[in-house]
DRENDO-419528 format. One record per residue: residue in three letters; x, y, z of N, C-alpha, C in turn. Coordinates in steps of 0.2 Angstrom, whole numbers. Each point is the difference from the previous one (the first is absolute). Last residue first. Layout:
SITE code   n.u   n.v   n.w  ca.u  ca.v  ca.w   c.u   c.v   c.w
SITE  ALA     X     Y     Z     X     Y     Z     X     Y     Z
...
//
This chain:
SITE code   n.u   n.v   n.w  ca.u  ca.v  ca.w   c.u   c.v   c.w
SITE  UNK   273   507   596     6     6     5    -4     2     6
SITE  UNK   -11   -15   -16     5    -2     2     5     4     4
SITE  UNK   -26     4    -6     6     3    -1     5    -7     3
SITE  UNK   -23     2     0     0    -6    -2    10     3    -2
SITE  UNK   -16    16     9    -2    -5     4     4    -8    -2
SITE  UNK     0    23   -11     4     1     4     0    -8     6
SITE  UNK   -19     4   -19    10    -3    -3     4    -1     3
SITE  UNK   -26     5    11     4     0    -6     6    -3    -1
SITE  UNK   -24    -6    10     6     1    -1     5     1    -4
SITE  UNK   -28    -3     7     6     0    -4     5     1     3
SITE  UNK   -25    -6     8     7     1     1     5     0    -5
SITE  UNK   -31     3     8     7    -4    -4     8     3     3
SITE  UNK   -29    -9     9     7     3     0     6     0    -3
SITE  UNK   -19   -11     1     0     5    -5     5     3     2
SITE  UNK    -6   -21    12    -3     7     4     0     5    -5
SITE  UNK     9   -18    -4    -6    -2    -2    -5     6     4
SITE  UNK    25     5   -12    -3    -5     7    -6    -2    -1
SITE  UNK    19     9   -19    -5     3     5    -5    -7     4
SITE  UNK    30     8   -11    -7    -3     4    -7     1     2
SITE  UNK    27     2   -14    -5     2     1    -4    -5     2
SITE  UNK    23    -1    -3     1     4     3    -9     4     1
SITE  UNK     4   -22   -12     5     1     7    -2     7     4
SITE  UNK   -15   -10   -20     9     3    -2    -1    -1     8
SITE  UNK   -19    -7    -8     5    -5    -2     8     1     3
SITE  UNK   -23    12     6     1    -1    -8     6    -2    -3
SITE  UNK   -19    -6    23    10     3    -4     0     0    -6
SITE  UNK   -19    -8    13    -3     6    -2     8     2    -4
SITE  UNK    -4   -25     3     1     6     5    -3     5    -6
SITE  UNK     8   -29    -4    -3     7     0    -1     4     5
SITE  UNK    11   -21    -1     4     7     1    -2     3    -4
SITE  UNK    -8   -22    10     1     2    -7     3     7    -1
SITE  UNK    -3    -3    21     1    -7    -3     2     0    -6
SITE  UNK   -14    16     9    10     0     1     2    -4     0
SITE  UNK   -22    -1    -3     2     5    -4     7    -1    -1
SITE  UNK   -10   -12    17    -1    -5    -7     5     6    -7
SITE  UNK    -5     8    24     5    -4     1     1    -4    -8
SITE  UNK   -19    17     2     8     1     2     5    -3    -1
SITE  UNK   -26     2    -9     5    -7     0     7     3     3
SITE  UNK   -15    16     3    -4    -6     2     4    -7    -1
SITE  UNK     6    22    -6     2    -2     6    -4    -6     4
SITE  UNK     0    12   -23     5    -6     2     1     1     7
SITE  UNK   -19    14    -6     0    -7    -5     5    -5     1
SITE  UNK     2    23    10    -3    -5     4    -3    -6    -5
SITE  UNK    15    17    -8     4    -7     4    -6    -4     5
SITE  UNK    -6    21   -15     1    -5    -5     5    -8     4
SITE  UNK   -18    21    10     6    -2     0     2    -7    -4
SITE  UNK   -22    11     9     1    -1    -7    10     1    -3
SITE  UNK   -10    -2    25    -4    -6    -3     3     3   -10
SITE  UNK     6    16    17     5    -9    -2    -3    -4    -5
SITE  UNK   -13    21     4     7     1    -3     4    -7    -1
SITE  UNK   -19     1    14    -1     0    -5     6     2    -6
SITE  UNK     7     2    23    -2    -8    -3    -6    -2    -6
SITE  UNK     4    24     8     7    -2     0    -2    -7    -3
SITE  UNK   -19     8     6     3     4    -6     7    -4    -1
SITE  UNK    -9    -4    18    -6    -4    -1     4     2    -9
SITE  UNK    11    14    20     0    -8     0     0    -5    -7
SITE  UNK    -4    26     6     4    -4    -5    -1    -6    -1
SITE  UNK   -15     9    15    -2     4    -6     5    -2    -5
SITE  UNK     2    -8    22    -4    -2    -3    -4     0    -7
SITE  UNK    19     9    12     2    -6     0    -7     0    -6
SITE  UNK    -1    19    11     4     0    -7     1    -9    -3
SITE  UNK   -14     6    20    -2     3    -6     4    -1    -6
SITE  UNK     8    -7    21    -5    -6     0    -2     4    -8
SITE  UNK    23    13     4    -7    -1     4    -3    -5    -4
SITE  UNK    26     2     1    -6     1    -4    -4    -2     4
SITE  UNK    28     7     5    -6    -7     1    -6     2    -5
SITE  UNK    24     5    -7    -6     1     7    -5    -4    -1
SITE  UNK    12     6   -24     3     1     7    -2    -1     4
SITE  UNK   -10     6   -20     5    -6    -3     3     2     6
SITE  UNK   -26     7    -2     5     2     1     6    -6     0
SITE  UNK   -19     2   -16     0    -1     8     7     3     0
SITE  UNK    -8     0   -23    -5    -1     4     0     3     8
SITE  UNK    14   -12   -17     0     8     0    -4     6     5
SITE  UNK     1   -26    -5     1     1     6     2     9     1
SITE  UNK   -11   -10   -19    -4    -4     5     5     5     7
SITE  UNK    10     2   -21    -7     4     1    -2    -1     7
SITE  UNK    17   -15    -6     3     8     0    -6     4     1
SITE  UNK    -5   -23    -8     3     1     6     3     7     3
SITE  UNK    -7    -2   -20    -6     0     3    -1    -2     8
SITE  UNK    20    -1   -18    -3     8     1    -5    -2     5
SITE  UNK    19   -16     2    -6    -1    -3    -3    11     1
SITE  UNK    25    -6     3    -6    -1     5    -6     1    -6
SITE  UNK    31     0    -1    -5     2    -4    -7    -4     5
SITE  UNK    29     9    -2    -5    -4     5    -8     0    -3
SITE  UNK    29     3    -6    -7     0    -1    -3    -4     2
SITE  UNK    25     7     4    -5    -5    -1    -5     4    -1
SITE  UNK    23     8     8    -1    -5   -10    -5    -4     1
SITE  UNK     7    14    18     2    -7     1    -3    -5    -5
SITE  UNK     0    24     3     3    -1     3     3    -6     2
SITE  UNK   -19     9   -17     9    -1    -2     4     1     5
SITE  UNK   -27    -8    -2     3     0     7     9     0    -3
SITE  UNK   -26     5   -12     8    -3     0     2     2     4
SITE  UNK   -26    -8    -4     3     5     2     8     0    -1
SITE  UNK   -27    -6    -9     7    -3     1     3     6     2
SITE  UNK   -24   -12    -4     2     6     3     9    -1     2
SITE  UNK   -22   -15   -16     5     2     4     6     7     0
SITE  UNK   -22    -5   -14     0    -5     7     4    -1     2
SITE  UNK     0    14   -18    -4     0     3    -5    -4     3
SITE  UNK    29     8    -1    -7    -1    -6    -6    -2     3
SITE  UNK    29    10     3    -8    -3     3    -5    -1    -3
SITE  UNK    22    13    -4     1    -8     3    -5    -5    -2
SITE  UNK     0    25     1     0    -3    -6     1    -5    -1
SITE  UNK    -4    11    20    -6    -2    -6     1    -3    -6
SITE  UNK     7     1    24     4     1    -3    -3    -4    -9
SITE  UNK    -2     8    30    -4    -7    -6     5     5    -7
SITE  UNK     9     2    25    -3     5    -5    -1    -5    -6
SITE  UNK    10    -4    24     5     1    -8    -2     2    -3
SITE  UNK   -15    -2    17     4     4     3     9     1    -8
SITE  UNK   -22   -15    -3    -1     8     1     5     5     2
SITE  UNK     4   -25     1    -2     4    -6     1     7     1
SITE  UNK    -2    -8    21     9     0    -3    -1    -1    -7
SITE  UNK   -22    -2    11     4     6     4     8     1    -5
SITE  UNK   -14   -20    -5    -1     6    -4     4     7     4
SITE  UNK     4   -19    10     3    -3    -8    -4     8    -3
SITE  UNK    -9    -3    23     9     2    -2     4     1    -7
SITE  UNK   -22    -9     6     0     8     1     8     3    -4
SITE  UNK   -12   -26    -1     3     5    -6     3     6     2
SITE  UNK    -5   -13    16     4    -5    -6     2     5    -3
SITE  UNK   -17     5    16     7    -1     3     5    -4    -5
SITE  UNK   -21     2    -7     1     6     1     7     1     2
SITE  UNK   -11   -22    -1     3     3    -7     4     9     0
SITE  UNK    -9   -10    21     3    -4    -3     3     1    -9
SITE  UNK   -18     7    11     4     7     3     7    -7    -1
SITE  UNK   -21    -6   -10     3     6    -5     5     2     8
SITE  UNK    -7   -23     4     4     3    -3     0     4    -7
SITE  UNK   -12    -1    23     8    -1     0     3    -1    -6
SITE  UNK   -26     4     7     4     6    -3     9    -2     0
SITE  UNK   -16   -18     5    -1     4    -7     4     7     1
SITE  UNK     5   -19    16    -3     4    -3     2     3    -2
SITE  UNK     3   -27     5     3     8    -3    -5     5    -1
SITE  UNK     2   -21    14    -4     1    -6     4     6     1
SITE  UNK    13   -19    10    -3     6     2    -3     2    -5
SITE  UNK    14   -22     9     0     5    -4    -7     3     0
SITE  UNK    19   -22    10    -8     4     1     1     8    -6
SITE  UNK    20   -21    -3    -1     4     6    -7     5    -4
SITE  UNK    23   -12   -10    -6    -3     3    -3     5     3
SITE  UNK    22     5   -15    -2    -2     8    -8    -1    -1
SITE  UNK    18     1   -22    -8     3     3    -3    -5     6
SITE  UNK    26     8   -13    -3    -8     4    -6     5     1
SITE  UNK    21     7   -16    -6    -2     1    -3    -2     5
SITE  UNK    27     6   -11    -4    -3     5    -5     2     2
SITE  UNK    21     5   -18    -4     6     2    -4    -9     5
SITE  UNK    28    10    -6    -7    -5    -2    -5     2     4
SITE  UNK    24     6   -12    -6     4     5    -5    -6    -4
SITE  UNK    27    -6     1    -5     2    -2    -7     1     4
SITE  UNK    21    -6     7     1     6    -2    -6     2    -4
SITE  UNK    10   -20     7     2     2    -5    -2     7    -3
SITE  UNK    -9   -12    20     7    -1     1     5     5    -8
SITE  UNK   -24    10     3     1    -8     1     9     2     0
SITE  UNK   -19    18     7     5     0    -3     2   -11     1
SITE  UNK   -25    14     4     7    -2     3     4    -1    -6
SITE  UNK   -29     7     8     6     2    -4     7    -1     1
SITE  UNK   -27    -7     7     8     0     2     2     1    -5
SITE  UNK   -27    -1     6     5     4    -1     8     0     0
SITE  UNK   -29    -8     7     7     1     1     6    -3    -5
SITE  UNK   -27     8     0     8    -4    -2     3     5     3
SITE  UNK   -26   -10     2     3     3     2     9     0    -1
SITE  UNK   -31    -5    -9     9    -1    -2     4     8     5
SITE  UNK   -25    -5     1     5    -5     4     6     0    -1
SITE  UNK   -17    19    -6     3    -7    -4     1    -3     6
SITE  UNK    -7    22     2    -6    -4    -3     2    -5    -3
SITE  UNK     8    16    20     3    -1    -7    -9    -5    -1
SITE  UNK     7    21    21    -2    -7    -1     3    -3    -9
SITE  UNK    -1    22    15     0    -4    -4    -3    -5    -6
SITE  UNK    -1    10    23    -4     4    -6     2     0    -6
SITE  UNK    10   -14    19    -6    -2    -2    -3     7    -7
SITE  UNK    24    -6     3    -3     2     2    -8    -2    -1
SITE  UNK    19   -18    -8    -2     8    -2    -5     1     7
SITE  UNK    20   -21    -2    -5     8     7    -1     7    -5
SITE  UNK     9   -22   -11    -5    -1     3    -4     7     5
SITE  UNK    24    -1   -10    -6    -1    -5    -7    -1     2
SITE  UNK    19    -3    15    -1     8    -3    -9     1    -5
SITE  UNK    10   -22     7    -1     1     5    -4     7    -1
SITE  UNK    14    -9   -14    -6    -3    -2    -4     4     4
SITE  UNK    23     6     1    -4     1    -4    -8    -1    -2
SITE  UNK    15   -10    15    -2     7     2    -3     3    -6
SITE  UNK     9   -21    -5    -5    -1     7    -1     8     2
SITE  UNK    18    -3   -16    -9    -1    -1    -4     1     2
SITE  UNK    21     4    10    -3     6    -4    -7    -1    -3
SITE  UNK    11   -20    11    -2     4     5    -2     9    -5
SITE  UNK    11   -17   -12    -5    -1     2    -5     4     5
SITE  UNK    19     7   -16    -2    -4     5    -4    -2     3
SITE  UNK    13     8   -20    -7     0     1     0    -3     3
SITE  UNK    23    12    -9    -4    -4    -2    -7     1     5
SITE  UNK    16    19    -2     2    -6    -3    -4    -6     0
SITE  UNK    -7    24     5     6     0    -6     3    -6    -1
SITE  UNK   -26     6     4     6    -3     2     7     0    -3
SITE  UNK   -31    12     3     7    -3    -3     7    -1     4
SITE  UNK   -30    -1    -1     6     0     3     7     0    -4
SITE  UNK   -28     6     2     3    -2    -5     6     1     4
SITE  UNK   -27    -6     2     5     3     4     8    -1    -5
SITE  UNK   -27     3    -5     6    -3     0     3     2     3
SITE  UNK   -29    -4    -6     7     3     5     5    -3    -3
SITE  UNK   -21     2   -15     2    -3     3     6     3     5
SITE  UNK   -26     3   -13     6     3     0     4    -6     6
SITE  UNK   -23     1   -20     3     0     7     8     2     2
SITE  UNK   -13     4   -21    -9    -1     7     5    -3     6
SITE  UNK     7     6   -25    -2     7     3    -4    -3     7
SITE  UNK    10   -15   -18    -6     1     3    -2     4     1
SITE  UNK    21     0    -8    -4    -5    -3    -6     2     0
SITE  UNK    17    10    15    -2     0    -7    -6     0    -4
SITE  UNK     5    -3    25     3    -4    -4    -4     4    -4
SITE  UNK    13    11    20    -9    -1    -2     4    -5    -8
SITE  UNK    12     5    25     2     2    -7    -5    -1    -3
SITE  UNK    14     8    24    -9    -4    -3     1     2    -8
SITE  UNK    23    -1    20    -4     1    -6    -5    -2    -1
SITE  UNK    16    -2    19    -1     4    -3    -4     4    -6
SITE  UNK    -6   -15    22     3     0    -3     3     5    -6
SITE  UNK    -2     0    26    -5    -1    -5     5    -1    -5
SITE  UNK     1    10    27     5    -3    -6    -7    -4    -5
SITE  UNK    -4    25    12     1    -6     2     5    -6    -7
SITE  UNK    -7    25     2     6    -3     3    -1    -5     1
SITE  UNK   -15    16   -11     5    -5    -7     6    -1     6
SITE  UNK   -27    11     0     6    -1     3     2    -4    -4
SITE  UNK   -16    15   -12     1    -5     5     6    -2     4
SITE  UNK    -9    16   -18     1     3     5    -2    -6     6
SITE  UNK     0    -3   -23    -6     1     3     0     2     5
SITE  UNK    22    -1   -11    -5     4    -5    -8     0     1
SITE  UNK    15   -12    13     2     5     2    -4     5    -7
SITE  UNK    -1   -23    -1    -2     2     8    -2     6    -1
SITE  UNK    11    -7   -19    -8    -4    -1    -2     4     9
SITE  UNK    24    -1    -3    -3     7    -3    -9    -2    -1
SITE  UNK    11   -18    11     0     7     5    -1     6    -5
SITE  UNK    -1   -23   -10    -4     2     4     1     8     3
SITE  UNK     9    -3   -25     5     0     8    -8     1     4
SITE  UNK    -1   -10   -26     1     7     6     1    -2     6
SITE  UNK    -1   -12   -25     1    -2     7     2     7     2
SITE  UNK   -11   -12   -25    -1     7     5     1    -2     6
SITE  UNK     0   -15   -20     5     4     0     1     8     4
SITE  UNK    -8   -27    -1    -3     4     4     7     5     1
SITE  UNK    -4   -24   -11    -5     7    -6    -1     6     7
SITE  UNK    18   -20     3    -9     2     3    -2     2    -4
SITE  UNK    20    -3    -5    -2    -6     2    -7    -1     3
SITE  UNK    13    18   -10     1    -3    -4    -4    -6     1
SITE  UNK    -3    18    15    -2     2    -7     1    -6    -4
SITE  UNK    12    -2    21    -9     2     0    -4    -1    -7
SITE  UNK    23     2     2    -1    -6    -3    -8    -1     3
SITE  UNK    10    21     1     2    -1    -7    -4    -8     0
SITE  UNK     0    11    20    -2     5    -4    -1    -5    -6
SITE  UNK    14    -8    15    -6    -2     4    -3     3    -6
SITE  UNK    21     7     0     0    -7    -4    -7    -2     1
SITE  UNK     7    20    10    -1     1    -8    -3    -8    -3
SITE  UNK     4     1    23    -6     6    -2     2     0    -8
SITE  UNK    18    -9     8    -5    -3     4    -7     2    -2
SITE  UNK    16    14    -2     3    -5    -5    -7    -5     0
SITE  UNK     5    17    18    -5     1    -5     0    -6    -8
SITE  UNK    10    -6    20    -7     2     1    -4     2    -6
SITE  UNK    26    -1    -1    -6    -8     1    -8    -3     1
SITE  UNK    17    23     3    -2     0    -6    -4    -8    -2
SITE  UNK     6     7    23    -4     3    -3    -4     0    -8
SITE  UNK    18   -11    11    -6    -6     2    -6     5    -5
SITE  UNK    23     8    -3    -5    -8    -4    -2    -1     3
SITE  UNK    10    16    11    -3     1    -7    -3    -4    -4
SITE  UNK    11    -6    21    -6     3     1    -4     3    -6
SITE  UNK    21    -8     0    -6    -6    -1    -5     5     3
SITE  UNK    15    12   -16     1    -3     7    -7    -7     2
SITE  UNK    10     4   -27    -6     3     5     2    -3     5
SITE  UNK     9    -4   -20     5     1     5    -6     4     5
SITE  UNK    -7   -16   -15     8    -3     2     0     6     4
SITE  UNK   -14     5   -14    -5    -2     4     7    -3     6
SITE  UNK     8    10   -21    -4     6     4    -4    -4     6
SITE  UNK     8   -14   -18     3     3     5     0     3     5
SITE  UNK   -19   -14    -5     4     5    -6     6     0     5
SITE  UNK   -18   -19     0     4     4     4     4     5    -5
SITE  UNK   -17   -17   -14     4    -1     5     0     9     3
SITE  UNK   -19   -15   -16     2     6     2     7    -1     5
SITE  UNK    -6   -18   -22    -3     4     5     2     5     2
SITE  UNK     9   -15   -18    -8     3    -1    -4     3     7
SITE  UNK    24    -9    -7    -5    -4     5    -9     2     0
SITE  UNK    20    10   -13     1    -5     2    -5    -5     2
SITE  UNK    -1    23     1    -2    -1    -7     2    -7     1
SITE  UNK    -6    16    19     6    -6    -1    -2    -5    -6
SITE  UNK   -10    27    11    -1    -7    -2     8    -3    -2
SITE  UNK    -5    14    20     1     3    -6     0    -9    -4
SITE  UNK    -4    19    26    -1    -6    -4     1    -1    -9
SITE  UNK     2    17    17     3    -5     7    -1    -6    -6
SITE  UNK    -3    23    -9     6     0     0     2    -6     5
SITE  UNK   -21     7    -9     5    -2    -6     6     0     2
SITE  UNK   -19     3    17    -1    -6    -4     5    -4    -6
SITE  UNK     0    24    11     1    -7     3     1    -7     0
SITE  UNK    -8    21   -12     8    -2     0     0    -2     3
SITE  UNK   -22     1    -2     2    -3    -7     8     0     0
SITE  UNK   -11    11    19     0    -6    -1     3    -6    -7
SITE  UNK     1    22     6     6    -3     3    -1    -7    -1
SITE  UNK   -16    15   -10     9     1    -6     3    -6     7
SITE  UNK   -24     5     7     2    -5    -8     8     2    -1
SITE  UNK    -4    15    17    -1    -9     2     1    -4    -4
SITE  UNK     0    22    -7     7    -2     5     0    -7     1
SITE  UNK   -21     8    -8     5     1    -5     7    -2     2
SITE  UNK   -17     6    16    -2    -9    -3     5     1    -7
SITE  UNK    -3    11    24     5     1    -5    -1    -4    -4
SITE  UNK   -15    11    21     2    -6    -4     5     3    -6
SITE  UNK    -1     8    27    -1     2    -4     1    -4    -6
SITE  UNK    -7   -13    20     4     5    -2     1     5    -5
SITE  UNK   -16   -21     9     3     6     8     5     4    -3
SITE  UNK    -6   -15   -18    -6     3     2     1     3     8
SITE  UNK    18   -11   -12    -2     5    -3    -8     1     3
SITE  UNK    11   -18     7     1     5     6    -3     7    -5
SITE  UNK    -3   -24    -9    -6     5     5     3     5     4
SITE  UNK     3    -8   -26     3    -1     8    -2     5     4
SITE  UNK   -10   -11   -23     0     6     3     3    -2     6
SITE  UNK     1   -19   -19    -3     5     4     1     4     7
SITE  UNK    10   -13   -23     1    -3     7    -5     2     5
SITE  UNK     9     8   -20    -7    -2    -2    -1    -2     7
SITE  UNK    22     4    -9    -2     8     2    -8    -3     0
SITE  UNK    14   -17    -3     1     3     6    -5     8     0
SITE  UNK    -4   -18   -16    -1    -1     6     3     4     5
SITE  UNK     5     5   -20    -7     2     0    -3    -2     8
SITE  UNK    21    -5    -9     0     6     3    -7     3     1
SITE  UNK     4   -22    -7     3     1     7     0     4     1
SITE  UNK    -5    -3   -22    -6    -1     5     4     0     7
SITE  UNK    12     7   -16    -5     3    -1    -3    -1     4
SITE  UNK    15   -13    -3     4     4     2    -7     5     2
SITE  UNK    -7   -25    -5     5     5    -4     3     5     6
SITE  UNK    -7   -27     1    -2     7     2     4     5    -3
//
């Protein structure tokens, strides 16, 4: 895994649902995220995985449970995609609270639609650990993964649970298990407001950097973010679609509906849903949408990420 695509999973992770009860920041949000990510984890040429930075060493434990959650959420993101073909996971509670539903009960964190197909979606509960994987985390895990709401509901059976932990030696490992258990026809309007709550934000925090034409071309809309040397770039047709509705709060039955059906005609002609079908066989063979280098990525969701120079500095 490159440098690119961790950061891609962190700023892609989807929308945190306090920003829907508060004034939204989604430019702030992408920049903390993407320095978060670069500063608790960092690859060990050696061994070819991801270790603890020092920056993560000196966190109070309270700050490492925090950062372990989100860590946890990035890992879930990224191996969705590689192992499921299922590169879209939103926060149930923003999915609620953008229908103006409740979002206090315990459930699991993420509904994610598979790709491939466009015809079902799956729950996940994602957890993370600063030192190893206990059983008992599983076991809640699973448990999580299984209580979607009824107006829900999903249209798979596949339920994951989730673990993100550090091994004895410091390496970041990532843990799968698809809990057993009953499942729910999905309706048809869950996922355009599922795509909706994927993309808003990612387009909100383009737009707010200011698309940047000369970058850009004509299927994708790039933005530069020179506060944290990166480039962000969103399918053009994705950017239209949501231009539409308001990028903040909830949306009325009208707007959902009238983006929804448009939004996921937009995916359907995304050049990752062809390799999301073979996911796990792809990444096996270590093809990807990556253009080889480390510092760029684009996901199966179109979403790109580059990186600049300041990112790969020694000082």
């Amino acid at each position: 895994m490159s440098l690119g695509r961790l950061i891609w999973g962190a700023v892609t992770v989807g929308e945190t649902p306090i920003s829907l009860g508060a004034p939204p920041r989604p430019l702030v949000e992408l920049c903390w995220r993407a320095a978060l990510a670069m500063a608790t984890v960092e690859e060990d040429r050696p061994s070819d995985r991801w270790i603890k930075t020092d920056a993560y060493y000196r966190l109070d434990p309270s700050e490492k449970s925090a950062v372990s959650y989100f860590l946890g959420m990035t890992q879930a993101k990224i191996t969705c995609e590689m192992l499921l073909g299922v590169p879209h996971l939103v926060h149930l509670d923003a999915i609620l609270a953008l229908l103006g539903r409740p979002t206090n009960r315990s459930r699991p964190d993420f509904v994610g639609m598979d790709l491939a197909s466009m015809t079902y979606t799956i729950a996940l509960e994602a957890k993370g650990r600063t030192h190893g994987r206990p059983d008992s985390v599983v076991w809640k895990a699973k448990e999580q993964a299984k209580l979607l709401p009824d107006i829900l509901g999903t249209s798979s059976k596949v339920r994951v649970a989730s673990v993100a932990s550090f091994s004895e030696n410091d390496h970041w490992e990532a843990y799968l298990e698809d809990p057993a258990g009953p499942y729910e026809e999905l309706a048809p309007i869950i996922p355009g407001v599922l795509m909706i709550a994927y993309y808003r934000h990612l387009v909100a925090a383009l737009m707010s950097a200011g698309i940047d034409e000369a970058a850009s071309d004509e299927t994708t809309a790039v933005a530069r973010v020179p506060e944290i040397d990166l480039l962000l770039g969103l399918p053009r047709s994705i950017v239209s679609v949501l231009s539409t509705v308001p990028l903040a709060g909830r949306l009325s039955a009208d707007q959902v509906q009238a983006a929804g059906p448009e939004l996921l005609s937009s995916i359907a002609g995304l050049p990752g849903k062809q390799l999301a079908s073979a996911a796990g066989q792809t990444w096996a063979g270590r093809g990807s949408l990556e253009t080889g280098e480390p510092a760029s990525c684009t996901g199966f969701d179109g979403v790109r990420v580059e990186l600049g120079p300041s990112w790969f500095s020694e000082t």
